[in-house]
N, C-alpha and C positions, 0 to 999 in steps of 0.2 A: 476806829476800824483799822484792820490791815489794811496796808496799801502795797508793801511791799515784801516776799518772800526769799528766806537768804539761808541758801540750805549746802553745809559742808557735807561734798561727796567724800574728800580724802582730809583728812587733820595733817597730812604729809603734804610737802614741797621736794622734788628731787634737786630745785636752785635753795644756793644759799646766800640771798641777798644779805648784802652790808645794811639796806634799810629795812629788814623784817627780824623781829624778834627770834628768838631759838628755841620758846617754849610752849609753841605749840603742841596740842595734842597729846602731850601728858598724862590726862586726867579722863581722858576718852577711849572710846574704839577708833579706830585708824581710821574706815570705810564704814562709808553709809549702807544699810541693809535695804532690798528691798519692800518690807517690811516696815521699815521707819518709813518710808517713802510714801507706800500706799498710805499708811496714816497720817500723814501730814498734809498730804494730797485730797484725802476727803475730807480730813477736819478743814481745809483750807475753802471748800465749795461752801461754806456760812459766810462768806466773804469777798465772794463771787462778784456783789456790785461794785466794791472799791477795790480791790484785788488787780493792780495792773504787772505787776511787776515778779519776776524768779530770777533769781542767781544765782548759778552753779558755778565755785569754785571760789567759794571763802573761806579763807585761812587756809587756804592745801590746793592744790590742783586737781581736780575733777576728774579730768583723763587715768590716773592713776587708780583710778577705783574701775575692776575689771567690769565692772554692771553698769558702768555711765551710763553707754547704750539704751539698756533697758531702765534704765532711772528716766532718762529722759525722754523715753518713751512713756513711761507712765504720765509723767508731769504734760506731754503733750497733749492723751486722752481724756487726763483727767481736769486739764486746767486749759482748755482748747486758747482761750482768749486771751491768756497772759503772754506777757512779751518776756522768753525767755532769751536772757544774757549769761553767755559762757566767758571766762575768765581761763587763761591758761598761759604757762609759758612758751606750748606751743613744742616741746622735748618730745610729746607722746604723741602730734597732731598729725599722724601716720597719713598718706593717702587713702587710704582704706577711710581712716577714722573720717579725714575731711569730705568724703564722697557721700558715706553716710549719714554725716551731720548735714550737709546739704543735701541731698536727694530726699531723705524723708523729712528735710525739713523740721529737725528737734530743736533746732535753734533761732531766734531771731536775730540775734548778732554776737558779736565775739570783741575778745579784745585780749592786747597780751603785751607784753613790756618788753622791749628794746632801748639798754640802758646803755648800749657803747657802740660806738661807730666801726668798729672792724674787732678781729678777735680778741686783743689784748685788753680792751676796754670795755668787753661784753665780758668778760671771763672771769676779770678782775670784780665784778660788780657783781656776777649771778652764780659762779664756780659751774654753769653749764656750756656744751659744746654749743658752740657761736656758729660752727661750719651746718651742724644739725638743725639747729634753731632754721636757719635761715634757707637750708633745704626745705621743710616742712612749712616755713611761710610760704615760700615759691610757690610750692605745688598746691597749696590751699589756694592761693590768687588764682592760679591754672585751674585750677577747678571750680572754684566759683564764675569765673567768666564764664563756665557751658555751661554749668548748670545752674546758678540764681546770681547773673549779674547786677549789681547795685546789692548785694548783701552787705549790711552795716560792719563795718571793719575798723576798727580804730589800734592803732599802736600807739603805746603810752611811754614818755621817754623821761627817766632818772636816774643820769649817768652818778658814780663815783665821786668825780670829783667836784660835780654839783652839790651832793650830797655831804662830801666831807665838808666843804668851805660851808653852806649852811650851818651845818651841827659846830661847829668850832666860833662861827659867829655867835651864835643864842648859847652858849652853853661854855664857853672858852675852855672845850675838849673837845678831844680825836673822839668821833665814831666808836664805842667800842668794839666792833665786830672789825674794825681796820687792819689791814694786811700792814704787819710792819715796812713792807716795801712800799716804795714811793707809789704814789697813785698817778696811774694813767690820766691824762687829759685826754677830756672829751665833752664837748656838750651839745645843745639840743638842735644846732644848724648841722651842726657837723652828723649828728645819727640823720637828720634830716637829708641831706646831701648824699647819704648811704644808702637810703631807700630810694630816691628817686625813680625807681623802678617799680613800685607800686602803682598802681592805679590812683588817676586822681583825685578820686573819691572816697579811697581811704586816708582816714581822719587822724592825725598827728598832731599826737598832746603832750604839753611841757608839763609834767608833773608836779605835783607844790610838794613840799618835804613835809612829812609826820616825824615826830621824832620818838617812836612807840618803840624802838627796838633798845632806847636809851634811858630804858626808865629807872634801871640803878645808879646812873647819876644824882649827884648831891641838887637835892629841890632848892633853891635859891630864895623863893618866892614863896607865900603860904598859897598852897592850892585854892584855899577860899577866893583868893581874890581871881580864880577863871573860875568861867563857866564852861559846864559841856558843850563843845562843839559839834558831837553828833547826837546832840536832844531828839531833832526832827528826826532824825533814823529811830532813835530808840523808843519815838513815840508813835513810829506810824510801819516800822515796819519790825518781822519776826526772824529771827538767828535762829537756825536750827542743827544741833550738834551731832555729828554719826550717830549717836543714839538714840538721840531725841532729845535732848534737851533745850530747851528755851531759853536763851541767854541777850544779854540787851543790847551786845553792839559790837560790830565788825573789827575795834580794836582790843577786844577782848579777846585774843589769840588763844587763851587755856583755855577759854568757854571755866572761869573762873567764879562766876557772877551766873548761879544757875537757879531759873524761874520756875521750874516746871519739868517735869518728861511729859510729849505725848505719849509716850506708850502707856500710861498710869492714868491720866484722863484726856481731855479733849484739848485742842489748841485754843477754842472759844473757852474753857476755862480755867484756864494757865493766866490768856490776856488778859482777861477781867478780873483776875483773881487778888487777893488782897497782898500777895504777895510783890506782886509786883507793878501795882498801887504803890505800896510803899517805897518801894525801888524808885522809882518816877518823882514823886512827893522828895526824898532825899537830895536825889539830883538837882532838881530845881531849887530848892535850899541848900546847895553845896554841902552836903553834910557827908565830905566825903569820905571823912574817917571812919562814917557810921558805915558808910557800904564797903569799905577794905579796897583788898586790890582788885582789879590793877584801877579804880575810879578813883583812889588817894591819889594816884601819879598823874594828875587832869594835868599837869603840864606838860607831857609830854604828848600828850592828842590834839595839843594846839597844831597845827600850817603853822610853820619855819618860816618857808618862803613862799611866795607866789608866782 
């Protein structure tokens, strides 16, 4: 059964992380329709008893799709019980937008990434305004105290220069997305020590490194010898692409690996379906060459570090 629901509003990022791949959204529509919405929304009510979880804002940032609003207003009437989580860098998290998101209550909690302790060291890491960023947190804090204080908030921290020294240990090469200029120091006390100004009940997390953006790297190792590390995602819960397609797992950035469109039939017959049975069946026998990319490149969906 579904347990969890994981549905790209935007195939776009306006940050250009050093740790995120560059090829997303390729092979898709940019923005989700309202339309793929409704349907995925009601095929998702056959799964209403194990059904806890929605994710807005995989692979791309959510806010950039000008219908959020009304996406997640559907997903709230139509899926009253699930606990809906937004993901954002927080560029587009307008006051307007945060009043709205809390006041009618589309969201259950949020989360968004804070990879450097002052501008030089957010900048270097995400190529977005650090001054912006951090106006747009403010006011969201300022606004959730009147309007739903204790709101789930968490800021996720994977500075640069964590990241480079990672990928250089496992891999003995630079990051390829690396600014040939020296990298900023910074790490996870020190963004720590920069926020103290938050409330202390939002939640600050030290990131573990994926190394998915590095997957043209020379393989060292025969992929056979890992396993999937995001099986349980791919077994329990549903990717859904701006268009509708059904793809198996959140580091699957091109939605390259495609199961099904709902718009063509139901989401209860995509998941059951023999196609991705087989998919499942492969995985679990590492037969990654049988399924391409990017699940030939299992090395690089391992945690680096912890």
């Amino acid at each position: 059964m579904i347990r969890g629901l994981n549905l790209v509003l935007s195939n776009y990022c306006s940050a250009s992380c050093v740790f995120c791949p560059k090829d997303r959204g390729q092979w898709d529509h940019r923005h989700m329709t309202l339309s793929v919405v409704e349907k995925v929304v009601g095929d998702a009510g056959e799964f209403q008893d194990t059904l806890k979880t929605c994710q807005v804002g995989e692979n791309g940032d959510a806010l950039l799709n000008y219908l959020a609003m009304d996406i997640l207003r559907i997903i709230r009437r139509g899926l009253p019980r699930v606990h809906v989580n937004l993901t954002s860098n927080f560029i587009k998290m307008t006051p307007n937008i945060a009043k709205t998101l809390l006041v009618e209550r589309l969201i259950d909690s949020a989360q968004l990434n804070v990879d450097g302790h002052d501008q030089r060291t957010y900048e270097a890491q995400k190529g977005l305004s650090y001054v912006r960023v951090m106006n747009h947190l403010r006011s969201f804090v300022e606004i959730r105290e009147r309007v739903w204080p204790g709101f789930p908030l968490s800021v996720n921290v994977l500075t640069l220069s964590k990241y480079e020294a990672a990928i250089r240990k496992a891999f003995s090469w630079p990051p390829r997305q690396l600014s040939l200029m020296a990298t900023p120091k910074s790490d996870f006390n020190k963004v720590k020590d920069s926020l103290s100004w938050l409330p202390r009940d939002v939640q600050l997390v030290d990131s573990p490194v994926f190394a998915w953006a590095e997957r043209d790297l020379p393989i060292t190792i025969d992929p056979v010898h890992y396993s999937c590390p995001q099986y349980p995602r791919v077994e329990h819960e549903a990717f859904i692409s701006p268009s509708g397609w059904l793809y198996p797992c959140c580091l699957d950035a091109n939605q390259n690996q495609r199961l099904g469109n709902v718009m063509e039939e139901s989401l209860g017959t995509i998941w059951r379906g023999e196609l991705r049975s087989e998919f499942l069946r492969r995985l679990r026998e590492r037969k990654y060459d049988e399924i391409g990319y990017p699940c030939n490149r299992v090395p690089f969906c391992q945690v680096v570090t912890k």
